[in-house]
N, C-alpha and C positions, 0 to 999 in steps of 0.2 A: 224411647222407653227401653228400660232393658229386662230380658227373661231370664229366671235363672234356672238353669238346666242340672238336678240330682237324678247320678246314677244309683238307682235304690238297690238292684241287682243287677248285676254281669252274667250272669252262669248261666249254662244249658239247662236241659229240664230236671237232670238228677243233682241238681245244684253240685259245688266245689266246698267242701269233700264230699262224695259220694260214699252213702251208704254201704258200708262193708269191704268198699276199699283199701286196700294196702299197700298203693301208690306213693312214690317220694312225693306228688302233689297234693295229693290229699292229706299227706300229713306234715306240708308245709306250715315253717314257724313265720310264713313273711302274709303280714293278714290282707295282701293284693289276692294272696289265693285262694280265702275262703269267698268266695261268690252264691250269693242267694241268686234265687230265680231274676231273669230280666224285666225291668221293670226301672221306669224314670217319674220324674216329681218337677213336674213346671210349674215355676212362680213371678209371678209380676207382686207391685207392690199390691195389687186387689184381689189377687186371683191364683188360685192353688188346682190344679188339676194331675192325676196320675195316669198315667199308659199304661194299661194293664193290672189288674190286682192276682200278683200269681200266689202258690200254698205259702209262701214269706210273709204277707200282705201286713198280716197284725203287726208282727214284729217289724218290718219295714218303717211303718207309719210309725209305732215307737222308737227306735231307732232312731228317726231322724227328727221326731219330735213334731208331728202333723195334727195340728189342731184341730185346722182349719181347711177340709176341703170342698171343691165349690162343683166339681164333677169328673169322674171316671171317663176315659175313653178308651178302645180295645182296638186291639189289630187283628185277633181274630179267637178260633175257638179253644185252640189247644189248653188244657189244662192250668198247663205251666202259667197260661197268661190271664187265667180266671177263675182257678177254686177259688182265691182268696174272698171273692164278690160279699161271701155272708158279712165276711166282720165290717161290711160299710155300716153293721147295726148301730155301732156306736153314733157314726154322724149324724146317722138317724136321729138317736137323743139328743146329741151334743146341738143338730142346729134349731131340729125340730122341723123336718122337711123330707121330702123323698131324694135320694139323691141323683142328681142327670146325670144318664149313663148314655155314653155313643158307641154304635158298635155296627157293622154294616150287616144284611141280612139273615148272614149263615150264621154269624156269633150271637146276632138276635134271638133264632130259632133256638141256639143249644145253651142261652141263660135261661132264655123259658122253658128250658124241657130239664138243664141242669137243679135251676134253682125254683120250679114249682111252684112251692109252697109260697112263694115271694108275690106271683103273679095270679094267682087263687081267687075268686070271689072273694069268698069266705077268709080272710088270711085269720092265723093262729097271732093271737098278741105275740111282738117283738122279733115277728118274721122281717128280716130288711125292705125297707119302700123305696120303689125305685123308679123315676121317670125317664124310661125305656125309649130311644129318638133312634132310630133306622137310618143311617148312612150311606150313601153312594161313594160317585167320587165329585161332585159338589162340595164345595169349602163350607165351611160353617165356624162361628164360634161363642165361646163359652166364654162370655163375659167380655174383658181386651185381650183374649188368649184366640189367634186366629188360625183353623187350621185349614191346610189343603190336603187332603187325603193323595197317598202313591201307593196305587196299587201293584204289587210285586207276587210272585211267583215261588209259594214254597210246594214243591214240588208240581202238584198238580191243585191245591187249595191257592188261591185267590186272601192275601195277607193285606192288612192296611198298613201302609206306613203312613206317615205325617211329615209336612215341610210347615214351621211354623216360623218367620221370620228370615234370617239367617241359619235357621238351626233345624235340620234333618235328623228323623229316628225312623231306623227300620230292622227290622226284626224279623226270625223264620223267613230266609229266602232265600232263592237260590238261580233266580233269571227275575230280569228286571225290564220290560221294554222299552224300546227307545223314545217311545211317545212320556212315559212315566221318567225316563231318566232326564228327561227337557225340564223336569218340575222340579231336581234336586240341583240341578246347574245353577252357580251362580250363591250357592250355601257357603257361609264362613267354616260353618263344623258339622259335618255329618257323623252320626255314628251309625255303625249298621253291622251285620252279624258275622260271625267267623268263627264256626264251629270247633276248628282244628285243624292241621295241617295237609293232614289227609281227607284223599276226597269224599264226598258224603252226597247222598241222594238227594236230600233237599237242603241243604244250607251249602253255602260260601263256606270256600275252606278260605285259610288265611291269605295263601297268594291272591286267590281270585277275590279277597276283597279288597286289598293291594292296589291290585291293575286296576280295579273297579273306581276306587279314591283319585287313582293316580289319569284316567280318561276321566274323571269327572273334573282334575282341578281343582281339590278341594285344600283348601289352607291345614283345615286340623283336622283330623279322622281320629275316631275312637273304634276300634271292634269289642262287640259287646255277643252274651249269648255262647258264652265260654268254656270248652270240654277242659276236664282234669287233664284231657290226649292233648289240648295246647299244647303241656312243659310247664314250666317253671313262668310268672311273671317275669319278673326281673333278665331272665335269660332273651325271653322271647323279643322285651320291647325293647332291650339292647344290639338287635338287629333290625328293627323296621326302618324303613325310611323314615326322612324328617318328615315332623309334620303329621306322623301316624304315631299311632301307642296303643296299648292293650286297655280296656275299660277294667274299673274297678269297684269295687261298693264302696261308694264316700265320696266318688269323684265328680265334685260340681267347677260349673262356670258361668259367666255370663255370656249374651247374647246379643246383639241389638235387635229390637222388636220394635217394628212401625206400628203406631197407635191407627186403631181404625177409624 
């Protein structure tokens, strides 16, 4: 079976171009550089699921034209990878269902305290309905979409990444343990995060995700989670090594995916 893997967004949390900037990046004509928030869209032929709904989310899902999805799942609590949660109202209509959301305990606690009104007795008609499932790092999945959660390291917050198939996504991090990097070994394509060049408290800067691709063996590496402080698209993935490149909004692939 094969999955097909959309990068919905690239960008760090003040997405590319950042507000009020007057950056040569920010007011690049080459559209690799404008980056919504990180966020990806897996698809099999039965099954639609997104990583994360960050403040893009609406636009995201039109954008790429998402009719049909089947469940949300999150890596953790920051903002950037969960305001978007309300506009799942539409699916809401569109299936006529609560939508399954996966999220391990601490993203759990701050959708129920973010979004309220959603988990209420009482809810206000056309508040979003959501069936809310608590994650470890126990594999689970959503339909034929099979995940193994990898837990990593953004600064001192506990982030989920996922290994689904041949195909790794990880996001916000910045130490990754050796027990959790045994779970990405052996991936056709990982993508995973790279703030910028220079070094940063909690994310991977670019080298260190580099070396990170390059100890793990991986055939294709995407960095995704992308500062305006990158540079230039075009400049930056004209230096990577083979086999690596800079992620960008629009950028899809296939996968091979074993049927469960």
């Amino acid at each position: 079976m094969s999955l097909l893997v959309e990068v919905l967004g690239s960008g760090t949390s003040s997405g590319v171009p950042m507000i009020g900037c007057q950056c040569t990046v920010c007011h690049s004509a080459d559209k690799r550089d404008t980056r919504l928030r990180s966020s990806v869209l897996l698809s099999t032929a039965h099954t639609t699921v997104v990583i994360d709904t960050t403040p893009d989310f609406r636009y995201q899902m039109l954008r790429s034209g998402v009719d049909q999805l089947d469940a949300v799942v999150f890596t953790h609590e920051h903002k950037d990878h969960m305001a978007g949660l309300d506009d799942i109202r539409a699916y809401n209509f569109l299936h006529q269902r609560p939508m399954p959301v996966y999220a391990n305990a601490a993203t759990a606690d701050a959708l129920k305290r973010d979004f309220y009104y959603a988990f209420s007795e009482k809810k206000y008609p056309g508040v979003p309905e959501l069936d809310l499932h608590v994650i470890g790092d126990a594999s689970f999945s959503v339909s034929d979409i099979h995940f193994i959660p990898i837990i990593v390291k953004h600064l001192h917050m506990e982030v989920t990444g996922y290994r689904i198939g041949d195909f790794t996504y990880i996001t916000d991090a910045n130490h990754i343990e050796e027990s959790e990097m045994e779970k990405i070994k052996g991936s056709k394509v990982l993508i995973i995060n790279a703030l910028r060049k220079e070094k940063h408290i909690s994310h991977f800067t670019l080298q260190e995700a580099v070396d990170l691709a390059t100890q793990l063996n991986i055939p294709q590496t995407y960095f995704t989670h992308i500062s305006h402080q990158m540079g230039f698209h075009e400049a930056v993935d004209a230096q990577l090594p083979k086999g690596m490149a800079l992620a960008y909004d629009g950028l899809s692939f296939s996968v091979d995916f074993p049927v469960n």
